[in-house]
C-alpha positions as CSV (number, residue, x, y, z in Angstrom):
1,X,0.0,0.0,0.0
2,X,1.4,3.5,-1.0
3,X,0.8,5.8,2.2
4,X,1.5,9.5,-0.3
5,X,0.5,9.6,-3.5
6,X,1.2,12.5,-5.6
7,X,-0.5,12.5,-9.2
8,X,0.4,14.8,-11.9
9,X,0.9,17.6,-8.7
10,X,2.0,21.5,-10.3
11,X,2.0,24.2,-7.7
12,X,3.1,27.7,-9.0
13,X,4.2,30.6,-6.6
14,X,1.8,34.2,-6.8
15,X,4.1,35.0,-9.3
16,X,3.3,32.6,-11.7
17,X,7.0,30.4,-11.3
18,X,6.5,26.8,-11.9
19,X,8.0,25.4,-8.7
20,X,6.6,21.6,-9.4
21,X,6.0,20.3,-12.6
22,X,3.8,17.7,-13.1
23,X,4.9,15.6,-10.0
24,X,4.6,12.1,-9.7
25,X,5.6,10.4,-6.1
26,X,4.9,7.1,-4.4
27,X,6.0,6.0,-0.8
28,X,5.0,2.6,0.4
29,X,3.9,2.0,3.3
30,X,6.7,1.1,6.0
31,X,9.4,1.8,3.7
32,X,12.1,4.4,4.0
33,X,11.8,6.9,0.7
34,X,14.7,9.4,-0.6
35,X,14.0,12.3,-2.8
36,X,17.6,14.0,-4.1
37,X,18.3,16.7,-5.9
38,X,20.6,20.1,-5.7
39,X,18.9,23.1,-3.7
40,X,16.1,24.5,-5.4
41,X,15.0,21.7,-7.0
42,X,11.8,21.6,-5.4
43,X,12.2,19.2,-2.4
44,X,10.7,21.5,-0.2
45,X,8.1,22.5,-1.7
46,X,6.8,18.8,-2.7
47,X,6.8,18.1,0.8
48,X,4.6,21.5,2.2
49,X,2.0,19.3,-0.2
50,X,2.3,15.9,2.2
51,X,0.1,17.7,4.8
52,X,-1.5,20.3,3.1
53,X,0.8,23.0,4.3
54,X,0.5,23.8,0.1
55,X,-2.3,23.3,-1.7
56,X,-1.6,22.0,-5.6
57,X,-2.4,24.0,-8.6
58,X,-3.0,21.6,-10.7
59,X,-3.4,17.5,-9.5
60,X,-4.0,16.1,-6.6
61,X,-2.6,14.5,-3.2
62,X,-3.4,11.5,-1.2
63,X,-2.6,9.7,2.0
64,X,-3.6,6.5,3.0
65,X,-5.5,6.5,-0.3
66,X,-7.5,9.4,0.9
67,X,-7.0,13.0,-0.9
68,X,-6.0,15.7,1.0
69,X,-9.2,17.9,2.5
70,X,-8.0,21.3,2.6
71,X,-10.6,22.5,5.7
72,X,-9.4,23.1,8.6
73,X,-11.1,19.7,10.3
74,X,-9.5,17.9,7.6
75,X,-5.9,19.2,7.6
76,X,-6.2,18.7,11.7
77,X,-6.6,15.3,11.2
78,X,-3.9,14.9,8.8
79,X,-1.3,16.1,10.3
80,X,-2.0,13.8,12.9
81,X,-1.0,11.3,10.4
82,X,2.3,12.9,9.2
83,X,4.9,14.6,10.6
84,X,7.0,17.2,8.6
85,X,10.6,18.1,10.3
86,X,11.7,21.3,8.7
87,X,15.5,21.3,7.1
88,X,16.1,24.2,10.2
89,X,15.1,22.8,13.5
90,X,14.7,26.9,14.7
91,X,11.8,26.8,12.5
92,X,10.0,24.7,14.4
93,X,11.2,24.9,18.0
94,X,10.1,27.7,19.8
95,X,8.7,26.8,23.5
96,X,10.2,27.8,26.4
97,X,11.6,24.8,27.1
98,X,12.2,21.4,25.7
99,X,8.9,19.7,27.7
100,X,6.8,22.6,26.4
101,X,7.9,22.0,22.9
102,X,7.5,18.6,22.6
103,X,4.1,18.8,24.4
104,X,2.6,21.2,21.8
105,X,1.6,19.0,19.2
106,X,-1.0,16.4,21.8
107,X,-2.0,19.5,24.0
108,X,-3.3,20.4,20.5
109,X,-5.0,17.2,19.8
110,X,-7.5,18.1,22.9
111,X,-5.4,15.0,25.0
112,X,-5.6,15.1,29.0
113,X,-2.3,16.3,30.5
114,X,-1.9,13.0,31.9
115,X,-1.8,11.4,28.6
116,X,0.4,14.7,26.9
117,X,2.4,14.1,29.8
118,X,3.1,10.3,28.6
119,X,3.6,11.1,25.2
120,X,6.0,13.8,25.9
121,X,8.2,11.7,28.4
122,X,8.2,8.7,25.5
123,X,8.8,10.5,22.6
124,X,12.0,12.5,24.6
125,X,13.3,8.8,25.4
126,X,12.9,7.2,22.2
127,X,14.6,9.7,20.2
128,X,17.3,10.0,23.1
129,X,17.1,13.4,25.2
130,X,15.9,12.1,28.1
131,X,16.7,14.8,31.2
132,X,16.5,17.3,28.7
133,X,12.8,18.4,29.6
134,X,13.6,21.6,31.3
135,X,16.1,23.1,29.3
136,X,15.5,25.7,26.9
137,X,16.0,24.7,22.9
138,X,18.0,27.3,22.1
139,X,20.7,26.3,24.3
140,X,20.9,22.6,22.2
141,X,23.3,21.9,20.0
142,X,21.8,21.5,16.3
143,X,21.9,17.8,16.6
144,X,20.2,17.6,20.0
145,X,17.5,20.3,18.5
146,X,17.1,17.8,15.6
147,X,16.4,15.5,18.1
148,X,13.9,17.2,20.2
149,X,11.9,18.3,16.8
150,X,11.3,14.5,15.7
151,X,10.6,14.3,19.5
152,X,7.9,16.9,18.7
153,X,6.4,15.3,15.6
154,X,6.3,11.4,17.4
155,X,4.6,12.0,20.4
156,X,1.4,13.0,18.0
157,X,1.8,9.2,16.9
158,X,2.3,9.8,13.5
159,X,2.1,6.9,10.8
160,X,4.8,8.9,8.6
161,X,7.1,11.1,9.4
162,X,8.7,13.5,6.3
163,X,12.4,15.1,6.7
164,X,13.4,17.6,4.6
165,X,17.6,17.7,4.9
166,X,17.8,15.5,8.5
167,X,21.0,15.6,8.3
168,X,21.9,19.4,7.2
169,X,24.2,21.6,9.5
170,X,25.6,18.5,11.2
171,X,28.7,16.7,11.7
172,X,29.4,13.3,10.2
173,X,28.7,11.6,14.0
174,X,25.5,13.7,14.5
175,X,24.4,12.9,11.1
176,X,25.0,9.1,11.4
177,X,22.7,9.5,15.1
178,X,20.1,10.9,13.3
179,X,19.9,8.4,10.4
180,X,20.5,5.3,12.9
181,X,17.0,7.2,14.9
182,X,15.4,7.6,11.6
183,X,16.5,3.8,10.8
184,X,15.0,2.3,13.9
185,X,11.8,4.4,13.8
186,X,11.5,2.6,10.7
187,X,12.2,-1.1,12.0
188,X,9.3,-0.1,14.3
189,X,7.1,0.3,11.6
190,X,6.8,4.0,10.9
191,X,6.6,4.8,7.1
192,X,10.4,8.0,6.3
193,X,10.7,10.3,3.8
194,X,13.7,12.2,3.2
195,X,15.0,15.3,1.3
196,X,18.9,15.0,0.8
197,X,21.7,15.8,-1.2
198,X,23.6,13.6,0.6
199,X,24.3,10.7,-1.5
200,X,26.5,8.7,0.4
201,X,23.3,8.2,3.2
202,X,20.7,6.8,0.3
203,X,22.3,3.4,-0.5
204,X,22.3,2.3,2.9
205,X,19.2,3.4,4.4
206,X,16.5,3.8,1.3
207,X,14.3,1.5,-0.3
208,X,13.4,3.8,-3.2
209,X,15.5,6.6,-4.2
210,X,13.6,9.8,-6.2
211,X,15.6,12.3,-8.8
212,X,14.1,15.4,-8.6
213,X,15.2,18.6,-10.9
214,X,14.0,22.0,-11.9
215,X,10.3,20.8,-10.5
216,X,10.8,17.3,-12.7
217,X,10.7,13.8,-11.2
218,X,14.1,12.7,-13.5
219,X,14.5,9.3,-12.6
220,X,13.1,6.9,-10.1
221,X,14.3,3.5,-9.0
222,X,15.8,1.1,-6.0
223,X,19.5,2.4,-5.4
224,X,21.0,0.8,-7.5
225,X,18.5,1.1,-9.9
226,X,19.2,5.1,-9.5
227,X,23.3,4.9,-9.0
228,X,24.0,2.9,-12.0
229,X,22.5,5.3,-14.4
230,X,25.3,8.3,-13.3
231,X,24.7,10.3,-16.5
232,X,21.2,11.4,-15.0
233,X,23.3,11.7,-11.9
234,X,25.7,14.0,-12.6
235,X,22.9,16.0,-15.2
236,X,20.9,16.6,-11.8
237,X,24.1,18.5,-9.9
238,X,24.5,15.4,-8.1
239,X,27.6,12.7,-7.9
240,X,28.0,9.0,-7.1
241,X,27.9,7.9,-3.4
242,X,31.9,7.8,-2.7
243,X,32.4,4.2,-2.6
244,X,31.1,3.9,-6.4
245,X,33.0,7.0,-7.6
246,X,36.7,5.1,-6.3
247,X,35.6,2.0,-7.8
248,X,34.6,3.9,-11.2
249,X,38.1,5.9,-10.8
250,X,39.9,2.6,-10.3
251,X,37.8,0.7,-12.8
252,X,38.9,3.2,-16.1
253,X,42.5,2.5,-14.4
254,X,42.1,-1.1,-15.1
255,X,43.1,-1.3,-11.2
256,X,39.9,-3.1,-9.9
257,X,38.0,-6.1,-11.6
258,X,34.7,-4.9,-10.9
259,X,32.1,-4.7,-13.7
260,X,29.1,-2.3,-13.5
261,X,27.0,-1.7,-11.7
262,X,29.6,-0.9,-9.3
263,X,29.4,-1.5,-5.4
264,X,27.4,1.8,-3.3
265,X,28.6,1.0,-0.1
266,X,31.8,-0.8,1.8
267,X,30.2,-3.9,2.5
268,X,28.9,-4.4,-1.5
269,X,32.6,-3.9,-2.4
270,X,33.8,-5.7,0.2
271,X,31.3,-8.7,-1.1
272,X,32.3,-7.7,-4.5
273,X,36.0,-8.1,-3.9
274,X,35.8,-11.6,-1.9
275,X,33.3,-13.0,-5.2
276,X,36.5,-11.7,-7.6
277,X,38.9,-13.5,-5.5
278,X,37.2,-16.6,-5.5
């Protein structure tokens, strides 16, 4: 079952700039979805659609096979269904402190403070910031106010969560933290979708991989699927995942054996190199 389904979606700014262009998006249910492309392709903008934040102008948007009603009552209820984590955590934390912030979202779904209470306290300890309640957000570091945002979005229970840039703005240790949360969210059965340009993250965490340029779906596919066809790659501003780029340097250097497509991560070359050996 596809939880999002975008068909045929356009969406034009006051000005009459084509953001999206007829848009075509699936994400299965359970699954963990990447959409890449430079800035400005449109990532963002695709995903204010997810939960009505934008309103198509031409096509249409579903989830869980129902499309998107635009009253109020309707978007109240869907957004209780999925979760959007803005790119800049700032944008969306803005409570007094990190108990507050978290406890927006169910205090707005009319719960008792017992149950807010609960949710709040969970959501802190699955995604990690337990003893954190009290402090204020701006005084977290970017990865802890990651944190405390997906905190945000999963103690309204949420059946999918959407990401645009998780890992933006942090380190290589605070991004790996927040992919390994995203990852196990996942395993638990909650349906990710991610915005990235960060190539290197797609081949081991996504299950379908999305092009997206100048408003244009350009290619769509598994990984490998995506990765092998590096013309449309490197047409869309983008590169290789770093693993594949060696092997293709070493490759046209008659250095390695390997045959495309080539390897996307260490333990596919790894695999790769033990078959050759053999």
């Amino acid at each position: 079952m596809n939880v999002v389904e975008v068909e045929d979606v356009t969406y034009c700014y006051p000005d009459e700039t084509k953001a999206l262009d007829g848009i075509n998006f699936r994400a299965p249910e359970g699954e963990i979805i990447a959409l890449l492309g430079p800035n400005g392709a449109g990532k963002s903008t695709l995903f204010l659609h997810f939960n009505g934040i934008l309103k198509p102008t031409s096509g249409s948007v579903k989830v869980e096979g129902v499309p998107v009603n635009y009253e109020k009552k309707g978007l109240r209820k869907l957004r209780q269904k999925i979760g959007i984590v803005f790119q800049n955590p700032d944008d969306q934390l803005f409570a007094p402190t990190v108990a507050e912030d978290v406890a927006f979202g169910p205090m707005n779904m009319d719960l008792s403070p017992e149950e807010t209470e609960r949710r709040v306290k969970d959501a802190l300890k699955r995604v990690g910031m337990e003893g954190f309640e009290k402090r204020p957000p701006h005084h977290l570091s970017g990865g802890q106010k990651k944190r405390v945002a997906i905190a945000g979005i999963l103690a309204m229970n949420p059946k999918i969560m959407v990401l645009d840039e998780p890992t933006s703005g942090l380190d290589p240790r605070g991004a790996s933290q927040i992919m390994k949360l995203l990852y196990k969210l996942n395993r638990e059965g909650m349906t990710i979708i991610i915005s990235t340009h960060d190539v290197d993250l797609v081949p081991i965490y996504a299950y379908k991989v999305y092009i997206i340029g100048k408003g244009k779906i350009i290619k769509e596919g598994t990984p490998k699927e995506v990765f092998d066809d590096t013309e449309t790659i490197r047409s869309a501003n983008l590169r290789l995942p770093r693993i594949a780029h060696l092997v293709e340097i070493l490759k046209k250097e008659d250095k390695l054996p390997f045959t495309e497509p080539y390897p996307l991560t260490i333990g596919e070359a790894r695999r790769m190199l033990r078959e050759q050996m053999e």
